[in-house]
C-alpha positions as CSV (number, residue, x, y, z in Angstrom):
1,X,-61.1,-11.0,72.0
2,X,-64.0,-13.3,72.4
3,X,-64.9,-11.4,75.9
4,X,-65.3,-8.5,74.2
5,X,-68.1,-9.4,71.2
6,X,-69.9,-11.1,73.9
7,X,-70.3,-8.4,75.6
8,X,-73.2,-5.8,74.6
9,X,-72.2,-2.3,72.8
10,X,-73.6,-0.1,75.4
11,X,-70.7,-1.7,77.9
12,X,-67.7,-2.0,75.6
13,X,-68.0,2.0,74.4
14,X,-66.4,3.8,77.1
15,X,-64.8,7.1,77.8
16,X,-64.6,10.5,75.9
17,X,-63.6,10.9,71.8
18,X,-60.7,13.2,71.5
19,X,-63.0,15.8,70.0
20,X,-65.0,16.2,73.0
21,X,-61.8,16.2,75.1
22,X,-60.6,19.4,73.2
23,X,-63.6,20.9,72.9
24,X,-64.1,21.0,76.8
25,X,-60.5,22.1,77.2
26,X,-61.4,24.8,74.6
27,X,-64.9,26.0,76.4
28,X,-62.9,26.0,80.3
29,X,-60.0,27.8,78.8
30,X,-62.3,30.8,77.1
31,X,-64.6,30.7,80.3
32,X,-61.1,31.1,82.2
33,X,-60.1,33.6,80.4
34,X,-63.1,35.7,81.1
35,X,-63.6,34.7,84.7
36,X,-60.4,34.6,86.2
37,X,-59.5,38.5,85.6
38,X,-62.5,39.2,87.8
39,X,-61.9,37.7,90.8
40,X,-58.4,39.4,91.0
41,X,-59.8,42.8,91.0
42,X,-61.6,43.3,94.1
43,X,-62.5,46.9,93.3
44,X,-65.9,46.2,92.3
45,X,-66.6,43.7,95.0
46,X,-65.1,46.1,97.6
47,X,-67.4,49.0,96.4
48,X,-70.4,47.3,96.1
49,X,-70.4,45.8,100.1
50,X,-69.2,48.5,101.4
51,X,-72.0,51.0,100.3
52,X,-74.6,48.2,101.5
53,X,-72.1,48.4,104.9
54,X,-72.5,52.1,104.6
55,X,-76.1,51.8,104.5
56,X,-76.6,49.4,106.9
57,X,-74.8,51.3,109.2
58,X,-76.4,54.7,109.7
59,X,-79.7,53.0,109.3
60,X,-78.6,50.7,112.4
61,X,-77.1,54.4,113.9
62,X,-81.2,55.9,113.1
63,X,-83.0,52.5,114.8
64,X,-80.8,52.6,117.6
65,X,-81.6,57.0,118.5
66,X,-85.0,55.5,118.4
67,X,-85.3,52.5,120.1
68,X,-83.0,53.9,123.3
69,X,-84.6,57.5,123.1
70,X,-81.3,59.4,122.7
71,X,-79.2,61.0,120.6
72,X,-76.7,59.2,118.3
73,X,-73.9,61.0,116.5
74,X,-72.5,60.3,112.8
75,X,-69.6,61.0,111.7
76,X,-68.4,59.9,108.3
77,X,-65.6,61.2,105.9
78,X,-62.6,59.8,103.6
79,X,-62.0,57.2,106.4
80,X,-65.1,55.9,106.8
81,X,-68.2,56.4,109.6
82,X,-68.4,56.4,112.8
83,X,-71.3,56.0,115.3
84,X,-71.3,57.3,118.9
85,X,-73.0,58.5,122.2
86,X,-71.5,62.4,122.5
87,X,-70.8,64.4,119.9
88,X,-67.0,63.8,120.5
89,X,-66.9,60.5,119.4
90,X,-65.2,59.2,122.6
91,X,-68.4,57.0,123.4
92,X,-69.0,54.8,120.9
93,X,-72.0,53.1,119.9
94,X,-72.1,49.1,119.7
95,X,-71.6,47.2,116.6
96,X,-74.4,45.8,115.5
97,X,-73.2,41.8,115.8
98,X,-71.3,42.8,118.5
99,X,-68.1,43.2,116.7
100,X,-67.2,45.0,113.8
101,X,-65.5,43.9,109.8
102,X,-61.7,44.1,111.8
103,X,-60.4,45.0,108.6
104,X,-57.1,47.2,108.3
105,X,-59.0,50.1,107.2
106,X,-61.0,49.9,110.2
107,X,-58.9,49.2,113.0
108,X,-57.0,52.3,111.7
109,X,-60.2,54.7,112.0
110,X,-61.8,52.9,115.3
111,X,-58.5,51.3,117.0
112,X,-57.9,48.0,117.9
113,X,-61.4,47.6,120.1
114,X,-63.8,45.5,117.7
115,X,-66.9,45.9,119.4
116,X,-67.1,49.8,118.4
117,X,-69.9,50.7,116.1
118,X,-67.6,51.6,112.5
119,X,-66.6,50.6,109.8
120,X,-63.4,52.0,107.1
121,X,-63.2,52.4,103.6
122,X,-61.4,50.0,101.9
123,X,-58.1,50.5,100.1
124,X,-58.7,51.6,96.4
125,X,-61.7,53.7,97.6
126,X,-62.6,57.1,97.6
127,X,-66.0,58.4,99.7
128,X,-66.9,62.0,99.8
129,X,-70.2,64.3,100.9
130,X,-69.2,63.0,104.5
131,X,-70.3,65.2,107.0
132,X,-70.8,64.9,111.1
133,X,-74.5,65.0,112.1
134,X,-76.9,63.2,114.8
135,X,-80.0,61.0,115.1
136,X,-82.8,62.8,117.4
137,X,-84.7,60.2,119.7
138,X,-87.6,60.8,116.4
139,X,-84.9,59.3,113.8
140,X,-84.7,62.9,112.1
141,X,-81.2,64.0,111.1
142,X,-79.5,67.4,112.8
143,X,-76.3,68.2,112.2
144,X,-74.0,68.4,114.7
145,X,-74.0,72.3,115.4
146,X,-77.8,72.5,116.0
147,X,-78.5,71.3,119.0
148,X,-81.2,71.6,122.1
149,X,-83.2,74.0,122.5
150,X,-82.8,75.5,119.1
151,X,-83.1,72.6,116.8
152,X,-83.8,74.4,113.3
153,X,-83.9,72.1,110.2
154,X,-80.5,72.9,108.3
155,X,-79.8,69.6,107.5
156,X,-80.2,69.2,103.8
157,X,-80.4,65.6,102.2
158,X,-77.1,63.8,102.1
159,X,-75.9,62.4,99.2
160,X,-72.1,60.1,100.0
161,X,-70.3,58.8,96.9
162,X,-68.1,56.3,96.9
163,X,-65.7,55.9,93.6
164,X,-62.8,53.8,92.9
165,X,-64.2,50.9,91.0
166,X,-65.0,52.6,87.6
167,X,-68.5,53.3,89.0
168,X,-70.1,55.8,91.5
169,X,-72.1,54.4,94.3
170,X,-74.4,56.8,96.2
171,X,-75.5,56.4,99.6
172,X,-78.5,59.0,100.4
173,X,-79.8,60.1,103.7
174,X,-83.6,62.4,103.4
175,X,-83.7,65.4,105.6
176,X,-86.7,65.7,106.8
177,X,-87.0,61.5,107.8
178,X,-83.6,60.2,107.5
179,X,-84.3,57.5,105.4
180,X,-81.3,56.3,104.1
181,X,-80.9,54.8,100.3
């Protein structure tokens, strides 16, 4: 007991109280409670990457008519989009990294070849506006029946939703430029 007076106060407090104990256990259990929900729905987290995939995608499909001078074909529906050489699809385009997601969705809209230039819609999701159009060697949009030599401008702006998540995310591509946002 004579160790312990001689020692100053600053050394011989040690440790937590039992009310800061609780109240930590109280603040983790209501941050929990709020936090933990979230991560097991992936709905939200699904449908927010893959309209930025979406995006990334047919702007990558526009850069790439441009930057090799030919056309490149679009395809996107309920299953997700596609990018290609021909306007049957059988010639796909690259993926940008070289490989694609390799999700489930995916390798059941592109096969089991991950270098192909496409990307599916997760489970839980629904997209719709798809259509099939092209990339000229300018960037501008076509779709897929107006081809060479008498390209008209019937492609109309683009609007894809994607819902599933309690939200609508829309994916826009212009008609006259092809900007997509």
């Amino acid at each position: 007991m004579k160790q312990l007076k001689a020692l100053p106060a600053a050394m011989r407090v040690r440790g937590f109280t039992m009310v800061e104990l609780v109240m930590v256990i109280i603040v983790l259990a209501v941050l929990g409670g709020m936090a933990v929900p979230r991560f097991f729905e992936r709905k939200g987290f699904d449908a927010a990457s893959y309209t930025e995939q979406l995006k990334a995608m047919l702007r990558y499909g526009q850069k790439i008519a441009i930057s090799q001078g030919r056309n490149v074909y679009v395809r996107v529906n309920g299953s997700g989009i596609v990018l290609a050489y021909d306007a049957f699809y059988l010639i796909y385009a690259i993926a940008p990294a070289g490989i694609n997601d390799g999700s489930a969705s995916t390798v059941s809209l592109c096969g089991s070849t991950q270098n192909r230039a496409c990307a599916g819609v997760p489970g839980g999701l629904t997209l719709t506006g798809g259509t099939s159009f092209y990339f000229d060697p300018t960037g501008k949009p076509f779709l897929v029946t107006n081809t060479p030599p008498t390209l008209t401008s019937t492609f109309s702006t683009l609007v894809l939703s994607l819902t599933g998540d309690g939200s609508t995310h829309n994916v826009t591509v212009a008609a006259e430029t092809g900007y997509v946002y």
